[in-house]
Each structure stands twice: as structure tokens, then as C-alpha cells.
C-alpha positions as CSV (number, residue, x, y, z in Angstrom):
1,X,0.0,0.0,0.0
2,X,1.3,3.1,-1.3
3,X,1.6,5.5,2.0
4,X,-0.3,8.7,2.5
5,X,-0.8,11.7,4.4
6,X,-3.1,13.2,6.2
7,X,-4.1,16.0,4.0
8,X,-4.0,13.7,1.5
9,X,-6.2,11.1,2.3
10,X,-8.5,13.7,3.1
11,X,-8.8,15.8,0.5
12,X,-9.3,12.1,-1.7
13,X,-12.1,11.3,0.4
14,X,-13.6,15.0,0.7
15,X,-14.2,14.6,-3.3
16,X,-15.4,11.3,-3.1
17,X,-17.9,12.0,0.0
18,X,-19.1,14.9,-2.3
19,X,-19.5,13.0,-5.7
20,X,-22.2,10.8,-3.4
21,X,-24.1,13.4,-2.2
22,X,-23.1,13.0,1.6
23,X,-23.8,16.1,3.2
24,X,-21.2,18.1,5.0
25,X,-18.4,15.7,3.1
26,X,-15.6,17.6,5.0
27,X,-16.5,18.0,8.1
28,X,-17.5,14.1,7.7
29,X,-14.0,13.2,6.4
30,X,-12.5,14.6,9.5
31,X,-14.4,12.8,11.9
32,X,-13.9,9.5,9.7
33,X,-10.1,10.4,9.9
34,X,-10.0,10.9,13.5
35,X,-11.7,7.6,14.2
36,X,-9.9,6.0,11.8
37,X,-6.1,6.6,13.1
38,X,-7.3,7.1,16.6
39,X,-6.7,11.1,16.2
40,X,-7.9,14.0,18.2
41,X,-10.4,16.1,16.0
42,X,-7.9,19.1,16.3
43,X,-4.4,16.6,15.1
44,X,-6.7,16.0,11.9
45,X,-6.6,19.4,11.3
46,X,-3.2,20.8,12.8
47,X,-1.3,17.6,11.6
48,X,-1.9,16.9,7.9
49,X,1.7,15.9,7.0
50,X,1.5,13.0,9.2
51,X,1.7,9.8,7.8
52,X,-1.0,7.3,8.1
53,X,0.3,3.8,8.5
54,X,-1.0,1.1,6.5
55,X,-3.8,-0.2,8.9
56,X,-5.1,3.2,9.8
57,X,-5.2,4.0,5.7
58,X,-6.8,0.8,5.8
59,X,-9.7,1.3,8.1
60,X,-10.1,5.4,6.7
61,X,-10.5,4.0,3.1
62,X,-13.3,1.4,4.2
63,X,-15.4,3.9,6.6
64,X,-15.0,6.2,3.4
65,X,-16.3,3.7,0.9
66,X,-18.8,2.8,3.5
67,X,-20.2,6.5,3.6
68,X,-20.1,7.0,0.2
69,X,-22.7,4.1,-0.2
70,X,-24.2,6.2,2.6
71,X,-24.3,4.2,5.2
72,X,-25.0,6.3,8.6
73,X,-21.9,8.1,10.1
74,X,-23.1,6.9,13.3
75,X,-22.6,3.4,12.6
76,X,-19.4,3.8,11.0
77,X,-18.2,6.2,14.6
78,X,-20.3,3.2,16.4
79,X,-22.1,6.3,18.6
80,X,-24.0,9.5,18.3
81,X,-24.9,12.3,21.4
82,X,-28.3,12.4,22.6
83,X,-28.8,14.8,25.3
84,X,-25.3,15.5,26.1
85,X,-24.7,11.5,26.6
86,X,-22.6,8.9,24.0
87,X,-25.3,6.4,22.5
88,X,-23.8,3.6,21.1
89,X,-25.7,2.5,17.9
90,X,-25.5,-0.4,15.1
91,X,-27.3,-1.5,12.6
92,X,-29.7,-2.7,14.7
93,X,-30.7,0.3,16.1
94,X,-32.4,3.8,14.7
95,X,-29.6,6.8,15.0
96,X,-30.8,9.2,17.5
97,X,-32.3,12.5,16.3
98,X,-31.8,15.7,18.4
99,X,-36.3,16.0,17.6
100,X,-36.4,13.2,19.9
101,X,-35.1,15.2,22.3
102,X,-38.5,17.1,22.4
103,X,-40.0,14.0,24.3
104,X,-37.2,14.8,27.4
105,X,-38.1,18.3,27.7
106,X,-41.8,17.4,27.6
107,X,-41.4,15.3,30.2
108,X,-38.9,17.8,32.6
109,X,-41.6,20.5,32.2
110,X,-44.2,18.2,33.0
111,X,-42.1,17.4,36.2
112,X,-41.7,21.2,37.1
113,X,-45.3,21.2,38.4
114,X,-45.2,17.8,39.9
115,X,-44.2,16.9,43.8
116,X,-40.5,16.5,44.6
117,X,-39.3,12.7,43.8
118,X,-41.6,12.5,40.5
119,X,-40.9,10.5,38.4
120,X,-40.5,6.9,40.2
121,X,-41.3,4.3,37.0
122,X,-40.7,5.4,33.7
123,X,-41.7,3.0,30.9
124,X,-40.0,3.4,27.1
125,X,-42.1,1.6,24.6
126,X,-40.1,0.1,21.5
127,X,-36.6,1.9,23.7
128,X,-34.0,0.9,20.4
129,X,-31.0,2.2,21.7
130,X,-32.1,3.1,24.8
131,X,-31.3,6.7,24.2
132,X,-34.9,8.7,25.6
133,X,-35.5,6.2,28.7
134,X,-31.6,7.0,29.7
135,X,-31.6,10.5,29.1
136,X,-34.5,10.4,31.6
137,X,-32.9,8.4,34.3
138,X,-30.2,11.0,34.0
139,X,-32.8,13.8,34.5
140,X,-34.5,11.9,37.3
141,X,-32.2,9.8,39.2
142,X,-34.5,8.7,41.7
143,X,-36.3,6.7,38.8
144,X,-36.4,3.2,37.4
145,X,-37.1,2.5,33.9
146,X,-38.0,-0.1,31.8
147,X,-37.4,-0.4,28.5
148,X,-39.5,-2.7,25.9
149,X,-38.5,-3.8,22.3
150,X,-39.5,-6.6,20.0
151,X,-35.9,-7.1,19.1
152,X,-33.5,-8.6,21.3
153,X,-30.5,-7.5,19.2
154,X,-31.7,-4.6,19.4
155,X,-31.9,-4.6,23.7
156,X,-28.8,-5.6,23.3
157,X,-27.6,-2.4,22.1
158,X,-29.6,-0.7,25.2
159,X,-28.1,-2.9,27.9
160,X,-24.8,-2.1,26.6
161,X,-25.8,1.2,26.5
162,X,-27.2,1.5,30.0
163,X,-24.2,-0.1,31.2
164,X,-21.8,2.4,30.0
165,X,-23.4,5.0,31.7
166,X,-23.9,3.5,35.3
167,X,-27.5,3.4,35.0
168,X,-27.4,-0.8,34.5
169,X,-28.8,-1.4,38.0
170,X,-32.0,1.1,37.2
171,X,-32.8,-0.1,34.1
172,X,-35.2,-3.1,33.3
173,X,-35.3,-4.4,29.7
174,X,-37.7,-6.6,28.4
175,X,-38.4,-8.4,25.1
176,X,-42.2,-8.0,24.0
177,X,-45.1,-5.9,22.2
178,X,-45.0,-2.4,23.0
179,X,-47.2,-3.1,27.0
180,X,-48.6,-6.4,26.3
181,X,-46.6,-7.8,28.9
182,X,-46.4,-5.5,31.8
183,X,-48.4,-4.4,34.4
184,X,-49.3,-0.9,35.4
185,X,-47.9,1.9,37.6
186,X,-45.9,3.9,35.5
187,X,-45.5,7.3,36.3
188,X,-44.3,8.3,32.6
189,X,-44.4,6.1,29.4
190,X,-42.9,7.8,26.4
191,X,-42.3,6.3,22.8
192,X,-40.8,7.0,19.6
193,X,-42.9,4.3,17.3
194,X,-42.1,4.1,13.6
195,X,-44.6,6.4,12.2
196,X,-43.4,6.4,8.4
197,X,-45.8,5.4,6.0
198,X,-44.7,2.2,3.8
199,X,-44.8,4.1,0.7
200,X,-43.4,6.8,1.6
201,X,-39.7,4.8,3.1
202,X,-38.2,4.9,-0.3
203,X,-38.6,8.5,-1.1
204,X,-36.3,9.1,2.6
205,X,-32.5,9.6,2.4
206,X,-30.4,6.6,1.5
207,X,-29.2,6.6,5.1
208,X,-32.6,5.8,6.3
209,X,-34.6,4.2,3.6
210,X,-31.5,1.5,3.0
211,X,-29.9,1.0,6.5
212,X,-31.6,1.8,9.3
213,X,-34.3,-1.2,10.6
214,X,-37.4,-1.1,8.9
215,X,-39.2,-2.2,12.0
216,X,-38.3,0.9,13.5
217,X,-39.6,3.0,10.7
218,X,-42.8,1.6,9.3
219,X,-45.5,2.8,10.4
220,X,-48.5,1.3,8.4
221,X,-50.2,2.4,5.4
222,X,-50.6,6.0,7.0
223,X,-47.7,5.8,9.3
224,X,-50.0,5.5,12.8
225,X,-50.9,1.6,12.7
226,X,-48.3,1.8,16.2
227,X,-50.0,4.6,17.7
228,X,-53.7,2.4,17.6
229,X,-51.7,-0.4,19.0
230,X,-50.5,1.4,21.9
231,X,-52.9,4.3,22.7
232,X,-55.8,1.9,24.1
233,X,-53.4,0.2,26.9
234,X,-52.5,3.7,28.4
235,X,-54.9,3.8,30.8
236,X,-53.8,0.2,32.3
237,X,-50.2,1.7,32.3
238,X,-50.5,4.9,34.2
239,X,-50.1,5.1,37.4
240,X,-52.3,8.1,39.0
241,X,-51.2,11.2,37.8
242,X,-49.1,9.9,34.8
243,X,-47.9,11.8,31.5
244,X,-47.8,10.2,28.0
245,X,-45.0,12.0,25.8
246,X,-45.2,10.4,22.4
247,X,-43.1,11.2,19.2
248,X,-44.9,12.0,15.9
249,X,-43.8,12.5,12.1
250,X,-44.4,15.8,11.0
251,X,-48.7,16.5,10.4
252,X,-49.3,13.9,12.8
253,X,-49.9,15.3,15.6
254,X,-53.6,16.2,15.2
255,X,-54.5,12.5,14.3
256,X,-52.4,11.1,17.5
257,X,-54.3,13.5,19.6
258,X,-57.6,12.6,18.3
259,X,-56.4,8.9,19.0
260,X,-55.7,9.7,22.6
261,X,-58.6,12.2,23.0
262,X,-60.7,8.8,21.6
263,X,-59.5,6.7,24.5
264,X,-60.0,9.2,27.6
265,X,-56.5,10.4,28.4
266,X,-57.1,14.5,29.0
267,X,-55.0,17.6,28.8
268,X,-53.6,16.7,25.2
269,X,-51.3,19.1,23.8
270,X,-48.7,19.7,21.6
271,X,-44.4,20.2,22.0
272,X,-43.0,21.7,19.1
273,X,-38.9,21.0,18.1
274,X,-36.7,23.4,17.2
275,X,-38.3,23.4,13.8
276,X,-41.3,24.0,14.6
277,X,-42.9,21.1,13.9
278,X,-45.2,19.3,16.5
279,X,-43.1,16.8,17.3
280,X,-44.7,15.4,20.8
281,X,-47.8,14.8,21.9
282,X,-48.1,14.9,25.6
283,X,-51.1,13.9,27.9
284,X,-52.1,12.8,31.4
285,X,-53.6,9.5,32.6
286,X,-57.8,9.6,33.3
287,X,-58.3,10.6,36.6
288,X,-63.1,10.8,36.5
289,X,-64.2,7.2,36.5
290,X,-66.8,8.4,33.7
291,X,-64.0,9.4,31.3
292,X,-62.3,5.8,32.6
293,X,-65.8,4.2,31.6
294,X,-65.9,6.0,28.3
295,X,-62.7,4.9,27.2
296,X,-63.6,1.0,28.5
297,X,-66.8,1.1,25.9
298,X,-68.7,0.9,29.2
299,X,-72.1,3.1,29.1
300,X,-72.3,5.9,31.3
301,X,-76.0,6.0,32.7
302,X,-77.4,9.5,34.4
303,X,-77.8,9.1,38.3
């Protein structure tokens, strides 16, 4: 293998990243670089006349031909930050988005008004990485979580995850569908469901559409088939005085309230991102037995 720099092998893979449409292709190099010769992000740039040795040429090259066929940079790094903590991601796993993020503040706000030592149980349905039910703990680190997901690769990813950050002993992880299999008493359930419609997958950016795990991302024929299989058990979940923060794709938001609106839970509202876009829907458990009743199917009689 003919030896190279630095510069150079940057500067090759910069053109190439750009010729295949990645986005940001230099900025992307560098932090394929850095990982790739076990660099500092500021010896990539202050270094470039270094000489990469054959096995960290090696490994840049393949990360490089890997992102050119656009493979997620977070798979190739192994990790991307959600709320200030390193997620460790594969294949297996969706890549965290910063949107998701909307779902924690929901939840701290929610918290503001709530007696000291709230929450205690936190339940993630379809948890992936593990990314929103950690970020919580590390909010609320009087809390337990559990975390549900049909794939046990998948949990695998989680465990590992929750392990890394010392939170292994407050985490629960369990291999089901969405609640089927637990009993009640949370205090907060969140979820980020796929909520992509199928025909609308192949029209998302190669890193999405051909990488990340379809069961993650379809949704249904109009992306909500999750949201009717999770909305109705609610009620059994909450404990007294518990929140619901869900994630929705973009327009959503008024069919997922309607949804929960249709099965009792009150004080539904909306938490934008920093796009703008409704990105959580947030309620609270049914507190009036009528409204419980209602949602049950049961007929409400006058006294």
C-alpha cells in the first residue's frame, strides 16, 4: 500500500464523500479520519503531513467507501450524542435524532409542576438504543425505567448502553409488544414508534430508507398503525397522575391527539422541536371514572 498523508487522504475522500451526495463531506471526512487513526479532531486538522500507517489507511478507506454508499456516520463512529450522553448505535438500532429530544423536555416541564421525587417508574415503549428512557434516568435519578423492544439484538444495544453510563442497575429491559406484557404503575411512558408510512420509506435519504431497521420506521399504510396499537393500553399503564409524551412524524400530531382524545387520556397538547414542527404529543392519565368508563366502551347511565 502506497503511504499517505493526512491531508491527502483527506482531501481524496472529501471529493469522493461529495460526488455521493453526503452532506457536509468535509467536516464528515475529519471525523472519519480521526476515528480512523485514533486522532484528536484538532491533530486532523493541525497535523496533515503525518503519515497514516498502513492499517489506519486501511480502516479510513473502508469507513470512506462505507459512507459513500451512505451508510449512517453513526454506525461507522459506532455512537451519536443524545442529550449531552454517547449512544452507542448499530445496525440494529435507529440513530438518534436531536427532535427526539423534544419528548425529554416534555417530560422535565411536566415534572416542574409535579411533587419533589416525581418521576419513580418510567416505561420506554419500542426503547431501540435506549437513548430517551436513559436520558431520563439522568434527569431523574431517583427513577427506574423499563425499557420494551420486539428485538433482542436490538436490547442488546440498550443494555450495553445503559451499562456504560452507570445506570445498568436502574434499568429493566424486556423483550415484548409495545405493554402487552407488563403491568401498570408507571408514572411516565414515552415512545418513539415508527410512524413512516410504507410508501413513503423509499422517497427518505439513503441513510434511512437503505440501512436503518425497517421495523423501526414503518408505520402502516398511513404511518399510525403503532399509535392504535399502543394508545388503548394507556390507561392500564398509568399510574395516577401519569404523563404520556409520544413522538410524531411531521402533520401527525392532530391524528395522534384525536387517537388519545378517543380513548379518555385528558390535557392533550402539543411540543414543538426546534423546527417548529409538532413533534410530541403529551397527555395525562384519566383521573373521572366516567371518562375511565368511556374509554372502556362501558355506558355511562345518568344518576
Amino acid at each position: 500500500m502506497t503511504a499517505t498523508t493526512v491531508g491527502a487522504g483527506l482531501a481524496g475522500a472529501v471529493e469522493r464523500l461529495r460526488r455521493a451526495g453526503v452532506p457536509s463531506p468535509g467536516r464528515e471526512a475529519r471525523l472519519l479520519m480521526a476515528h480512523a487513526a485514533g486522532l484528536a479532531a484538532e491533530a486532523v486538522f493541525g497535523w496533515p503531513e503525518r503519515t497514516l500507517d498502513d492499517a489506519a489507511q486501511a480502516r479510513f478507506e473502508g469507513l470512506v467507501r462505507r459512507r459513500a454508499d451512505r451508510e449512517p456516520l453513526a454506525y461507522l463512529l459506532g455512537a451519536r450524542e443524545f442529550w449531552n450522553l454517547p449512544i452507542r448505535v448499530t445496525a440494529a438500532t435507529l440513530v438518534p435524532r436531536p427532535e427526539t429530544e423534544t419528548l425529554v423536555e416534555a417530560v422535565l416541564e411536566e415534572a416542574a409542576a409535579m411533587p419533589s421525587g416525581w418521576p419513580r417508574r418510567i416505561l420506554d415503549l419500542g426503547t431501540g438504543s435506549g437513548c430517551l428512557l436513559l436520558a431520563l434516568l439522568a434527569e431523574f435519578p431517583g427513577a427506574r425505567g423499563v425499557g420494551v423492544d420486539r428485538s433482542a439484538e436490538t436490547l442488546g444495544v440498550a443494555r450495553l448502553n445503559a451499562e456504560s453510563l452507570g445506570m445498568a442497575g436502574r434499568v429493566d429491559l424486556v423483550c415484548g409488544n409495545w405493554g402487552d406484557a407488563l403491568a401498570g404503575g408507571f408514572d411516565v411512558v414515552v415512545a418513539n414508534p415508527p410512524y413512516v408510512a410504507e410508501d413513503e420509506i423509499a422517497a427518505l435519504e439513503p441513510e434511512v430508507s437503505c440501512h436503518e431497521p425497517r421495523l423501526a420506521l414503518a408505520g402502516g399504510a398511513d404511518g399510525l398503525a403503532a399509535y392504535r396499537a399502543i394508545i388503548p393500553d394507556l390507561n392500564r399503564l398509568l399510574a395516577r397522575e401519569g404523563c404520556v409524551a409520544l413522538e410524531v412524524g411531521a402533520g401527525q400530531a392532530p391524528a395522534v391527539a384525536a387517537l388519545l382524545a378517543a380513548a379518555g387520556l385528558e390535557r392533550v397538547d402539543f411540543k414543538k422541536d426546534l423546527s417548529g414542527i409538532a413533534r410530541c404529543v403529551r397527555c395525562r392519565r384519566v383521573e373521572s371514572p366516567d371518562w375511565a368508563k368511556k374509554a372502556l366502551g362501558i355506558q355511562v347511565l345518568p344518576d
